[in-house]
N, C-alpha and C positions, 0 to 999 in steps of 0.2 A: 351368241356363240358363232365363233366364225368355221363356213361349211368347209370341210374340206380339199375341196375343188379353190375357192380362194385361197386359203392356207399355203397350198403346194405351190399354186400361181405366185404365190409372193417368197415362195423357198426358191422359185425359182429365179423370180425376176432379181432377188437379192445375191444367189449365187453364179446369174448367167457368166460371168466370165471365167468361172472354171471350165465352164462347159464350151464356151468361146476359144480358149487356149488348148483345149483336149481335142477340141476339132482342130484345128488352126493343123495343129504338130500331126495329126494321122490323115490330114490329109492337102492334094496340089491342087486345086481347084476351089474359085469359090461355091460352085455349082455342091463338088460333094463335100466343103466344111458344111454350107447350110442344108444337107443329107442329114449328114453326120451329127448334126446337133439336133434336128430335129427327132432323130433315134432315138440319141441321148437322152430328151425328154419324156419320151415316147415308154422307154426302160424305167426309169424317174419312176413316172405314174405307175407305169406295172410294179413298179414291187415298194410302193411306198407304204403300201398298209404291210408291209413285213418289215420296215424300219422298226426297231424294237428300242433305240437309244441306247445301244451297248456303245457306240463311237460317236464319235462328234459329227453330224448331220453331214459336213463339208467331206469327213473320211471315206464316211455310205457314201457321198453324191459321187466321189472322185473313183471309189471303187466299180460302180454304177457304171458309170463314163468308159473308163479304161477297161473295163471288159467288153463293152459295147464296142468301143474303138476297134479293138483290138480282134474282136468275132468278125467283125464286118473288113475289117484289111485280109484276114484268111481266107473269107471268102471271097475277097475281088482279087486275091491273089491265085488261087483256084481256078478263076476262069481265064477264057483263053486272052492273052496278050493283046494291045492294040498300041499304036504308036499315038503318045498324048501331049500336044503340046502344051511344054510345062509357062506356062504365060496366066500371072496373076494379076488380078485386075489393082492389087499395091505397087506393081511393078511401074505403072504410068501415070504416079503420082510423082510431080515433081518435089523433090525435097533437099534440098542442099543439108540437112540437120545430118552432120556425123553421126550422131546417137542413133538415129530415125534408121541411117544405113547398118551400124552396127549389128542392132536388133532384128532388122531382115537376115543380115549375114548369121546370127546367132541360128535363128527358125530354122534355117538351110541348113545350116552344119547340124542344128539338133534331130533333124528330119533321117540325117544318114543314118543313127543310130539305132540298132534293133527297138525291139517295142518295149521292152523292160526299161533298157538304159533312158531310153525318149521320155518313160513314165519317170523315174527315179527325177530326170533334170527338173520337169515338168516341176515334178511337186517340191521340188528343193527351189526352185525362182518363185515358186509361191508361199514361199517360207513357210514349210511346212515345217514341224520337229520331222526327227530322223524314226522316234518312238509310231510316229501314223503313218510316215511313207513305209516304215516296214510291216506294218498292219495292215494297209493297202495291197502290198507285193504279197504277204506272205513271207519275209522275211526277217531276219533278225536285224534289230538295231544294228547291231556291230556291222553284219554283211547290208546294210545298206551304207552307213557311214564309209564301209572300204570301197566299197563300189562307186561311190560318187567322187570320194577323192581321186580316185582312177579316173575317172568323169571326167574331172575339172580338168585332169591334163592331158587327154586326149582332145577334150573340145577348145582347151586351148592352142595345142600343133593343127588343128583343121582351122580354125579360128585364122590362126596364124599364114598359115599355108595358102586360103582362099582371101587373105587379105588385098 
């Protein structure tokens, strides 16, 4: 029988890039993405023996995440201001690949977005159905499907705009 302690290890090691892309988008720094994941996992374990399998593992992990995300931007939003410069260590990687800049430009424009909307893109590029992002949010299918269409074309005018 496998102990629990490996179990999660390997729930985690198979979903880390949910948890990669939840850090990534709440936050500018590589210092507090790998914070921020480490939280992430940190939450994970605290409330894994309350996983009951009412949703799909990835729904829990992603709900898990984005309340974490999202507790810890209020509180560093809270405290007092500092001037931070925004300099990613992707920034100094050479890359000529359009796609490569696109997708940076993407992260940036998704970044502007409040914490809802950022969640909502989030799990729609992770093709999620519309049925678990709104299970995630608390919301209705319908208002999440309106909401992202709205999405799509505001993050295309910044898209556009910052091009």
């Amino acid at each position: 029988m496998i102990s629990k302690e490996k179990e999660f290890a390997q729930l985690i090691k198979d979903n880390q890039g949910l948890i990669i892309k939840v850090s990534r988008l709440y936050t500018n720094s590589l210092e507090d993405e790998e914070d921020l994941f480490q939280e992430i996992v940190l939450q994970l374990w605290r409330s894994y023996d309350s996983f009951k399998g009412n949703s799909k593992i990835s729904t829990w992990m992603y709900r898990v995440a984005l309340n974490t995300a999202i507790t810890l931007f209020r509180k560093k939003s809270k405290s007092l201001p500092t001037n931070e410069l925004d300099i990613n260590h992707r920034d100094f990687i050479e890359d000529d690949d359009d796609k490569q800049q696109q997708i940076s430009l993407l992260y940036t424009v998704i970044k502007t977005l409040p914490n809802v909307e950022r969640a909502i893109v989030m799990m729609y590029l992770d093709d999620l159905p519309y049925k678990d992002i709104a299970e995630n949010l608390g919301i209705t299918e319908v208002n999440a499907r309106v909401k992202m269409n709205r999405l799509k074309k505001v993050l295309k005018e910044k898209m556009e705009k910052n091009a």
